[in-house]
GURO-993113 format. One record per residue: residue number from 1; residue in one letter; x, y, z of N, C-alpha, C, O in turn. Coordinates in steps of 0.05 Angstrom, whole numbers. Example, Ala and Ser with C-alpha at 12.3 -4.5 7.8 and 13.67 -1.06 7.14 Angstrom:
2
+-----+-----+--------+--------+--------+--------+--------+--------+--------+--------+--------+--------+--------+--------+
:   n : res :   n.px :   n.py :   n.pz :  ca.px :  ca.py :  ca.pz :   c.px :   c.py :   c.pz :   o.px :   o.py :   o.pz :
+-----+-----+--------+--------+--------+--------+--------+--------+--------+--------+--------+--------+--------+--------+
:   1 :   A :    264 :   -114 :    156 :    246 :    -90 :    156 :    264 :    -66 :    156 :    285 :    -66 :    169 :
:   2 :   S :    257 :    -45 :    142 :    273 :    -21 :    143 :    258 :      1 :    157 :    268 :     23 :    161 :
+-----+-----+--------+--------+--------+--------+--------+--------+--------+--------+--------+--------+--------+--------+
END
This chain:
144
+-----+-----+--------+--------+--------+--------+--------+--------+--------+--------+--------+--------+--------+--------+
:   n : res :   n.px :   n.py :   n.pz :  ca.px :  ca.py :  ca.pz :   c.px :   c.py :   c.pz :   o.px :   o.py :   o.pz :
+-----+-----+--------+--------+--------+--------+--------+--------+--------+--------+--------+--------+--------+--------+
:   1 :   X :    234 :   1147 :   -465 :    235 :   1119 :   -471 :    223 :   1103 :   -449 :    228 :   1108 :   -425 :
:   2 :   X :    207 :   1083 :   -457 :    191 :   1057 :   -432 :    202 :   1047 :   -424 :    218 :   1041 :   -441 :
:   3 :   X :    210 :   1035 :   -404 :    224 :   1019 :   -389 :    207 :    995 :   -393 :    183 :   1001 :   -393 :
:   4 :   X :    213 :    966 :   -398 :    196 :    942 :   -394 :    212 :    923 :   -373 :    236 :    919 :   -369 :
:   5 :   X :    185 :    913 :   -361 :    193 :    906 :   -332 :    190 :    873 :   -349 :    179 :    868 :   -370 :
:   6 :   X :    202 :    857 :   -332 :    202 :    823 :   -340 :    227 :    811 :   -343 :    249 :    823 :   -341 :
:   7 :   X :    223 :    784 :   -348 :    241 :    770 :   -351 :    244 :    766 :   -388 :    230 :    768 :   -407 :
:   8 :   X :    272 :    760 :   -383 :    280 :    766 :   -428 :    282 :    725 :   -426 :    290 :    707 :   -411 :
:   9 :   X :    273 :    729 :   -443 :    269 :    694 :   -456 :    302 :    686 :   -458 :    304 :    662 :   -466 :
:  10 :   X :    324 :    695 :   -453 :    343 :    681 :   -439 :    348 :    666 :   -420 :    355 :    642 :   -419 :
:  11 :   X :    341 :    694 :   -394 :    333 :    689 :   -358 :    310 :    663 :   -361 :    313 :    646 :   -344 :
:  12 :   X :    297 :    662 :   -373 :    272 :    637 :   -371 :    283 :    609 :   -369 :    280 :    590 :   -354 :
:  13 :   X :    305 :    614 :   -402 :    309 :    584 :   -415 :    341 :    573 :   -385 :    348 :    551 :   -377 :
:  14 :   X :    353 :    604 :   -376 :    375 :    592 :   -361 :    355 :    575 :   -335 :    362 :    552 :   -330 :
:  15 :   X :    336 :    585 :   -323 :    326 :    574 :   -299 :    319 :    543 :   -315 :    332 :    523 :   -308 :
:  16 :   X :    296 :    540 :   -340 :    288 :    520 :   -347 :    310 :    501 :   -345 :    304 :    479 :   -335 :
:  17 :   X :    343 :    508 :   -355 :    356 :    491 :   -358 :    366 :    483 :   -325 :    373 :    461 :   -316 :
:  18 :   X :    364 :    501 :   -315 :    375 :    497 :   -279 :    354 :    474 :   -269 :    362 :    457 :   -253 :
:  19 :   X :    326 :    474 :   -278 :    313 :    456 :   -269 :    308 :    428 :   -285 :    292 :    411 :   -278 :
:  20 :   X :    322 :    427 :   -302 :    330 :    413 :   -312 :    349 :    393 :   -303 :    344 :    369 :   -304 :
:  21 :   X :    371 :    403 :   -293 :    391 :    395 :   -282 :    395 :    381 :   -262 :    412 :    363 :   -260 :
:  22 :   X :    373 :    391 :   -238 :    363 :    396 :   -217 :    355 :    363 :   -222 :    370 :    343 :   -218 :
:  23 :   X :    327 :    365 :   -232 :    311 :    339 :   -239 :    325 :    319 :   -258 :    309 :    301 :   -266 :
:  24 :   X :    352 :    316 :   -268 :    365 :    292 :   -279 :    387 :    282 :   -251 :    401 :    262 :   -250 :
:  25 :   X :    382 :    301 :   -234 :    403 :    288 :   -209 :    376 :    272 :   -197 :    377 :    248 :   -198 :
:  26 :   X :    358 :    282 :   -189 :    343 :    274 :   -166 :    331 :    252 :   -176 :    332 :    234 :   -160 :
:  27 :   X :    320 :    246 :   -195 :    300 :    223 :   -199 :    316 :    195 :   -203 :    303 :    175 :   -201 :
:  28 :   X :    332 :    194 :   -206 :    355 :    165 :   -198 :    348 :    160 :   -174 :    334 :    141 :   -167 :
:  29 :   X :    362 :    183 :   -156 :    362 :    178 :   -128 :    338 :    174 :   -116 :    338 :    162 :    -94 :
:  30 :   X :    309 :    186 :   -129 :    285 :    179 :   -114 :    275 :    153 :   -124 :    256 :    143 :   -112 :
:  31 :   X :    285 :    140 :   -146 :    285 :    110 :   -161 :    292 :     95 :   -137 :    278 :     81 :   -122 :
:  32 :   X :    320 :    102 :   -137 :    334 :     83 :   -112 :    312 :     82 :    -83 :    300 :     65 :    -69 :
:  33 :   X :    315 :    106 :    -84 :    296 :    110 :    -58 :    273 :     87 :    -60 :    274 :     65 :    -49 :
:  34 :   X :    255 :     97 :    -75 :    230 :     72 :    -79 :    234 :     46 :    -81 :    216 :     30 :    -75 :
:  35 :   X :    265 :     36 :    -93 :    271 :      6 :    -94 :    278 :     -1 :    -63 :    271 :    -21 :    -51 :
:  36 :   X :    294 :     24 :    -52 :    289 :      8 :    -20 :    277 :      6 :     -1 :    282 :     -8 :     19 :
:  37 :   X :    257 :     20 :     -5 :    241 :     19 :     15 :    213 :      1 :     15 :    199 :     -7 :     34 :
:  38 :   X :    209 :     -2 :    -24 :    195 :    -28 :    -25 :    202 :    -56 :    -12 :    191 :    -77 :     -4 :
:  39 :   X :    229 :    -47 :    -13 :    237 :    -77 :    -16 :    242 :    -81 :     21 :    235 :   -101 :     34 :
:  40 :   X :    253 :    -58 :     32 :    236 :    -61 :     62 :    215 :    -67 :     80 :    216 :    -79 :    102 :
:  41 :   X :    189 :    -55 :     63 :    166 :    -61 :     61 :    167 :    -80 :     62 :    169 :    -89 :     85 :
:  42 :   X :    167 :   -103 :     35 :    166 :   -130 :     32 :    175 :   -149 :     57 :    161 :   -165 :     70 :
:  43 :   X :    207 :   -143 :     61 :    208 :   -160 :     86 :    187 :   -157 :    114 :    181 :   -176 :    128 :
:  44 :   X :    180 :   -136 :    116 :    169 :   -129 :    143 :    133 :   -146 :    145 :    119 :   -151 :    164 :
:  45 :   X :    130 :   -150 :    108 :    106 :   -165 :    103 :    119 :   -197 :    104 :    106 :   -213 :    117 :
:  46 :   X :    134 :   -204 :     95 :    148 :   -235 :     88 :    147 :   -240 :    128 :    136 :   -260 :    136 :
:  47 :   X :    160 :   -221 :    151 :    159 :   -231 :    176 :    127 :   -233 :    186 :    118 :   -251 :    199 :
:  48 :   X :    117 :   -216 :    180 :     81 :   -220 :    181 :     72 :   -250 :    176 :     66 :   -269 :    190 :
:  49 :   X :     74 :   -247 :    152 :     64 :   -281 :    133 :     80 :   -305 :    161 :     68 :   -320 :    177 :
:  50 :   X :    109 :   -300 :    157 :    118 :   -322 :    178 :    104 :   -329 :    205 :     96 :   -351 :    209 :
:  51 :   X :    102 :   -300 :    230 :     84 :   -304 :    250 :     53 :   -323 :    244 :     44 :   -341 :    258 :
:  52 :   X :     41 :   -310 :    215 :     16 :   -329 :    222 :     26 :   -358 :    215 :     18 :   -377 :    229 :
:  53 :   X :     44 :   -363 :    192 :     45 :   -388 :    189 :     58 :   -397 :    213 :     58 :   -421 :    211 :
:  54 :   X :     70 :   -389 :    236 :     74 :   -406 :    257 :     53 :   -409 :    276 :     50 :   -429 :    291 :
:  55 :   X :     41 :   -392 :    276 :     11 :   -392 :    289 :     -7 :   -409 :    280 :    -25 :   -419 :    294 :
:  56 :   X :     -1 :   -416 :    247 :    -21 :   -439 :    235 :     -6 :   -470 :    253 :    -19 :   -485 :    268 :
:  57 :   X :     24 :   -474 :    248 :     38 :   -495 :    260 :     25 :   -498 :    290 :     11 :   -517 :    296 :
:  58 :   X :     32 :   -478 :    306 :     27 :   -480 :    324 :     -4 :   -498 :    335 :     -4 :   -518 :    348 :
:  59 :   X :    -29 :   -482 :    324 :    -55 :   -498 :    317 :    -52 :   -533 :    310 :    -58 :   -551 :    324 :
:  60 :   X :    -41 :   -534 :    283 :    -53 :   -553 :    269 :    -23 :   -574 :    274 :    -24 :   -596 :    262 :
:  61 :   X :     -2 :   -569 :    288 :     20 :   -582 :    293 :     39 :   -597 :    268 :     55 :   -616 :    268 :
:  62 :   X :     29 :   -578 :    248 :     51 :   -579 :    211 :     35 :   -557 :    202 :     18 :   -540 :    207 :
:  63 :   X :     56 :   -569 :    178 :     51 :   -536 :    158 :     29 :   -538 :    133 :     21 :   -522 :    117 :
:  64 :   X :     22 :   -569 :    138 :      3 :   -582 :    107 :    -24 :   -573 :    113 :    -38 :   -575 :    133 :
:  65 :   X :    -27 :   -563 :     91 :    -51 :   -549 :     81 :    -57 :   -517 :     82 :    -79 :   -507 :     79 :
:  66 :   X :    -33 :   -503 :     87 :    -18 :   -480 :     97 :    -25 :   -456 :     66 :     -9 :   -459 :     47 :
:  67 :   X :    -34 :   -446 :     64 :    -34 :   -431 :     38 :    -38 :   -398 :     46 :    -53 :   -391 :     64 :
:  68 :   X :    -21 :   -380 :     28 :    -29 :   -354 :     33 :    -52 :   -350 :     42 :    -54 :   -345 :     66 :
:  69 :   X :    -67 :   -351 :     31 :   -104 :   -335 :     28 :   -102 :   -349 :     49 :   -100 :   -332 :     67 :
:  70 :   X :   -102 :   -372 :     59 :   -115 :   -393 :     78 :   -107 :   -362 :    109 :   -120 :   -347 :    124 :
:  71 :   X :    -84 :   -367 :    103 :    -72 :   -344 :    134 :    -76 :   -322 :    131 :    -61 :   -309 :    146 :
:  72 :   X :    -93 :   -307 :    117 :    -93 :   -279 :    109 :    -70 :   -262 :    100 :    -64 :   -239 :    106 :
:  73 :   X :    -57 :   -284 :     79 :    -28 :   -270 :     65 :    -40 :   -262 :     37 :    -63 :   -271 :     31 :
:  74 :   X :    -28 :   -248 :     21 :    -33 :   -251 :     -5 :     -4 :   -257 :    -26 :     20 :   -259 :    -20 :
:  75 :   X :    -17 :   -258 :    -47 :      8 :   -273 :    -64 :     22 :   -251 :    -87 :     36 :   -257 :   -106 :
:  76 :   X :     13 :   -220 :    -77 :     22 :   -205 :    -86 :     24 :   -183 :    -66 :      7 :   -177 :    -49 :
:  77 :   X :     52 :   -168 :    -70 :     55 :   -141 :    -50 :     60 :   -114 :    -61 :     79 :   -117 :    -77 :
:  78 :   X :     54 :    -93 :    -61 :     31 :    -98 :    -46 :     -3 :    -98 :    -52 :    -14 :    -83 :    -69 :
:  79 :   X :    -13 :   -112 :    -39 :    -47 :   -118 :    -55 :    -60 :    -95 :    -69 :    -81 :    -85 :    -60 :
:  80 :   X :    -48 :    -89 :    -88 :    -47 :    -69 :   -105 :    -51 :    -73 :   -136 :    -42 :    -92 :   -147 :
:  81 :   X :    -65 :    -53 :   -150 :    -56 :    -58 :   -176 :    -34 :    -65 :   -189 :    -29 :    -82 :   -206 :
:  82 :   X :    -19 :    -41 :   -173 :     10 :    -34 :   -180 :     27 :    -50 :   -161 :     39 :    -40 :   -142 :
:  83 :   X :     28 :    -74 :   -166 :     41 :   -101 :   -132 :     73 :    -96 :   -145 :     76 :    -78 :   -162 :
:  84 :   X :     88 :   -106 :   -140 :    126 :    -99 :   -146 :    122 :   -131 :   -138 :    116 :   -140 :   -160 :
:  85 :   X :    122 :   -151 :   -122 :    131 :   -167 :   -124 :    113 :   -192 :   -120 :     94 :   -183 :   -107 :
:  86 :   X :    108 :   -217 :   -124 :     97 :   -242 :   -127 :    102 :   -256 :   -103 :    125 :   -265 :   -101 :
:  87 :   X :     89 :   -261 :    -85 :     94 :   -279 :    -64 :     93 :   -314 :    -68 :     74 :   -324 :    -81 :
:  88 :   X :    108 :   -325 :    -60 :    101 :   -356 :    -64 :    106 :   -368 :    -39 :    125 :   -361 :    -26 :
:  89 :   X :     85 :   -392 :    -28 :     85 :   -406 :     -9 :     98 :   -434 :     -7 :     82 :   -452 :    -14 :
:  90 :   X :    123 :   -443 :      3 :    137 :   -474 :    -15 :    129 :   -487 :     13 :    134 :   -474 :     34 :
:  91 :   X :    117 :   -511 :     16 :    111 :   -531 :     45 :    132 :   -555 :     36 :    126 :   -568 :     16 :
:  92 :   X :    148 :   -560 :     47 :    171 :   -578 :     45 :    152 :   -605 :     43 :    127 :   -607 :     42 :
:  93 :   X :    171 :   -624 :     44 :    166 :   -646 :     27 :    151 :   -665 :     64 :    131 :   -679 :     66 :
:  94 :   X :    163 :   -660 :     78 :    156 :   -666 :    112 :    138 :   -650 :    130 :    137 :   -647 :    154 :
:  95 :   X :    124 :   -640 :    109 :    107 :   -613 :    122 :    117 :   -601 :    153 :    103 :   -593 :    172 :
:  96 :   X :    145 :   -602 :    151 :    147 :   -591 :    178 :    163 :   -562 :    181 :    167 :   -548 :    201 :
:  97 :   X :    170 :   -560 :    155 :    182 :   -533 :    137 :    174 :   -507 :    115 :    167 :   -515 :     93 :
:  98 :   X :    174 :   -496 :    117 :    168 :   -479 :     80 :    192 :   -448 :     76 :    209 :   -434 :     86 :
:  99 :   X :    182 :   -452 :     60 :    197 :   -424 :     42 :    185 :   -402 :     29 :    179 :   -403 :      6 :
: 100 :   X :    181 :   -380 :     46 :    178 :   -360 :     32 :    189 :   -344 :      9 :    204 :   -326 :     15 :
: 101 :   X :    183 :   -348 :    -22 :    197 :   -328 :    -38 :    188 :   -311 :    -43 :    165 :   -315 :    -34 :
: 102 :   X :    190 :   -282 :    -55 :    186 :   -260 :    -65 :    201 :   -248 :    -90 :    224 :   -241 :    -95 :
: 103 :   X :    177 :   -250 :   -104 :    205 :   -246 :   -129 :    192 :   -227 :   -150 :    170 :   -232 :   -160 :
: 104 :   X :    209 :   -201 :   -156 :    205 :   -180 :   -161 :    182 :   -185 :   -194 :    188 :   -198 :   -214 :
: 105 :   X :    160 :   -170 :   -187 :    144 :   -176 :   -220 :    162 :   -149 :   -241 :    166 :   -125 :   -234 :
: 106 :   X :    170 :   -165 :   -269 :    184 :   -161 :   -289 :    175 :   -127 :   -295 :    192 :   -109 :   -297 :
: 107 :   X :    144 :   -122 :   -299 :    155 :   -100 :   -303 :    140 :    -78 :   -282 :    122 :    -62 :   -286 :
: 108 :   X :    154 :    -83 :   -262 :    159 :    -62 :   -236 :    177 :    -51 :   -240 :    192 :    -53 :   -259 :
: 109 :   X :    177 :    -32 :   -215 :    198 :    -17 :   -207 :    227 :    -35 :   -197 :    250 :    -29 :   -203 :
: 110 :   X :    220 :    -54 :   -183 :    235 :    -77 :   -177 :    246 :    -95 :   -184 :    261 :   -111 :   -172 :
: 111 :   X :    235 :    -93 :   -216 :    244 :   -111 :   -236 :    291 :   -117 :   -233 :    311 :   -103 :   -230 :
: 112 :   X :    286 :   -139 :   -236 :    321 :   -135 :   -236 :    338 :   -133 :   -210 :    362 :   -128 :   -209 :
: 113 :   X :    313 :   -140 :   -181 :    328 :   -126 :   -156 :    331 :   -158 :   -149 :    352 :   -162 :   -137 :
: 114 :   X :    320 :   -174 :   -152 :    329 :   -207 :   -134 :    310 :   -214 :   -121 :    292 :   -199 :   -114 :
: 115 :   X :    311 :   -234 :   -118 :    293 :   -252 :    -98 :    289 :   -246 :    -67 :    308 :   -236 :    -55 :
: 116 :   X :    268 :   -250 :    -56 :    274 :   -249 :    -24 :    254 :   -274 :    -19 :    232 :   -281 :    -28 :
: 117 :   X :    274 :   -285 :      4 :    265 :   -312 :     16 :    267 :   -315 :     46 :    287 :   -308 :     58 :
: 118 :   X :    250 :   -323 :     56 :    251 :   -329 :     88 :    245 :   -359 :     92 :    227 :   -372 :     83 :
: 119 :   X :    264 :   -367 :    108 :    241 :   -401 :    110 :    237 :   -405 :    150 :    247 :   -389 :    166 :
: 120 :   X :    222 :   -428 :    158 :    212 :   -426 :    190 :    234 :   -422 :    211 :    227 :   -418 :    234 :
: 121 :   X :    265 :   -424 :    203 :    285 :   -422 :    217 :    293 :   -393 :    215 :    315 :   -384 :    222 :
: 122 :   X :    278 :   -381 :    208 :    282 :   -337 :    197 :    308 :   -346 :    185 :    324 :   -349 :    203 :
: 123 :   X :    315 :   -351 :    167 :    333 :   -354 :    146 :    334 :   -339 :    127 :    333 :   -353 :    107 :
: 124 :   X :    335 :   -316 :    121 :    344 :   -297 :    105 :    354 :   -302 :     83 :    371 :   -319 :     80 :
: 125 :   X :    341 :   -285 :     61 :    367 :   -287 :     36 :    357 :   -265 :     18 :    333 :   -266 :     13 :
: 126 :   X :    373 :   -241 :      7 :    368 :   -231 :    -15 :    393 :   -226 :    -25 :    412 :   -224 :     -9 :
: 127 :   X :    399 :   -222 :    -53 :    416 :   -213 :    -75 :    416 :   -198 :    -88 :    394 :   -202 :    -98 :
: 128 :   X :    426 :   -175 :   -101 :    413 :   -156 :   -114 :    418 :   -171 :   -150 :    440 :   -176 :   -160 :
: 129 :   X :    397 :   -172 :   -158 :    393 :   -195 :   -184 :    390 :   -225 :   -182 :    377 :   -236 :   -200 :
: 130 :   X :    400 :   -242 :   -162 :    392 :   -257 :   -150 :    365 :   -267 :   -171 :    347 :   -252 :   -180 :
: 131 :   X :    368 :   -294 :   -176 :    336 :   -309 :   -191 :    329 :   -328 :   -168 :    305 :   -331 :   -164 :
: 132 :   X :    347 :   -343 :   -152 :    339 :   -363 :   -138 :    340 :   -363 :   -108 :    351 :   -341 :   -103 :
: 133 :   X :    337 :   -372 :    -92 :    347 :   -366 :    -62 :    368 :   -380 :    -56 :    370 :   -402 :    -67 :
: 134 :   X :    388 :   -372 :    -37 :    412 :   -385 :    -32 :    419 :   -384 :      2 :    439 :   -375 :     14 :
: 135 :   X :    390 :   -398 :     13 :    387 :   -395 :     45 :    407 :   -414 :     56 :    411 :   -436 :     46 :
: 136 :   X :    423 :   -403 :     80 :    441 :   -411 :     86 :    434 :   -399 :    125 :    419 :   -380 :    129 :
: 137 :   X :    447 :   -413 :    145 :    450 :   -390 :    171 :    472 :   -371 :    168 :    478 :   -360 :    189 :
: 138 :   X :    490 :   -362 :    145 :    497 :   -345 :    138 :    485 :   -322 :    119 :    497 :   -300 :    115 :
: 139 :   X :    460 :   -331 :    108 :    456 :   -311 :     89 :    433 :   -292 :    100 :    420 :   -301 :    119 :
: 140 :   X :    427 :   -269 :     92 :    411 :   -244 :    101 :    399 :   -231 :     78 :    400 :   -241 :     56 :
: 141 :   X :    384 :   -205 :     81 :    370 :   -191 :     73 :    385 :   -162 :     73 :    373 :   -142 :     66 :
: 142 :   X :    410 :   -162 :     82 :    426 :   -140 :     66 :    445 :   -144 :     42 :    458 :   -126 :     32 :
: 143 :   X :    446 :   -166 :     34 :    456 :   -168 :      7 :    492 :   -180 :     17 :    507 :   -180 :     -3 :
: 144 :   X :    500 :   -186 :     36 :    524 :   -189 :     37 :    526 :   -221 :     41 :    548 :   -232 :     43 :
+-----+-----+--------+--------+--------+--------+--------+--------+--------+--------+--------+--------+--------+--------+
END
């Protein structure tokens, strides 16, 4: 009698299902993963944008006439096909202020994560779902 060497289409389907298993744990957690570290990213770009716009202040002694492109910001992050979030530039009404928002584009990865806002006092704010900014010298970019 032959001996046959291999694996029996049982042994196959138990690994298939092991990797199965495997890959319904991990890809949440590498989701998560990618939502935070974009959204790290982002701030580390939102303190960029701020240096030049104080570098623009600094120059022109206000903030009027101050626009992304103008400082070499852009109005999406990152300058990508695939951007996760919308930058906007706000110059207060006294041009001696503004507001940075960032606010997650709908259908990203980021969709649903909140706003992030910086204004010239490093004033912090994010929320997780968050639509609006709620800058305060209490509020931050860890969510508490």
């Amino acid at each position: 009698m032959q001996k046959y060497k291999g694996f029996t289409l049982i042994e196959l389907m138990i690994v298939v299902a092991i990797i199965a298993i495997l890959a319904a744990i991990a890809y949440p957690s590498y989701t998560q993963y990618k939502i935070r570290t974009n959204r790290a990213d982002l701030q580390v770009e939102l303190i960029r944008i701020a240096q030049r716009l104080q570098a623009y202040q600094l120059v022109n002694h206000t903030y009027s006439g101050a626009t992304l492109a103008g400082i070499g910001g852009s109005s999406t992050y990152p300058v990508t096909d695939d951007a996760v979030y919308a930058i906007d530039l706000a110059i207060d009404g006294d041009n001696l202020g503004y507001v940075l928002t960032a606010t997650p584009i709908a259908t990203s990865i980021q969709a649903d994560n909140g706003v992030l806002c910086l204004n010239q006092e490093t004033q912090k704010y994010w929320e997780k779902g968050a639509t609006a900014c709620a800058l305060s010298s209490t509020s931050s970019w860890d969510g508490r």
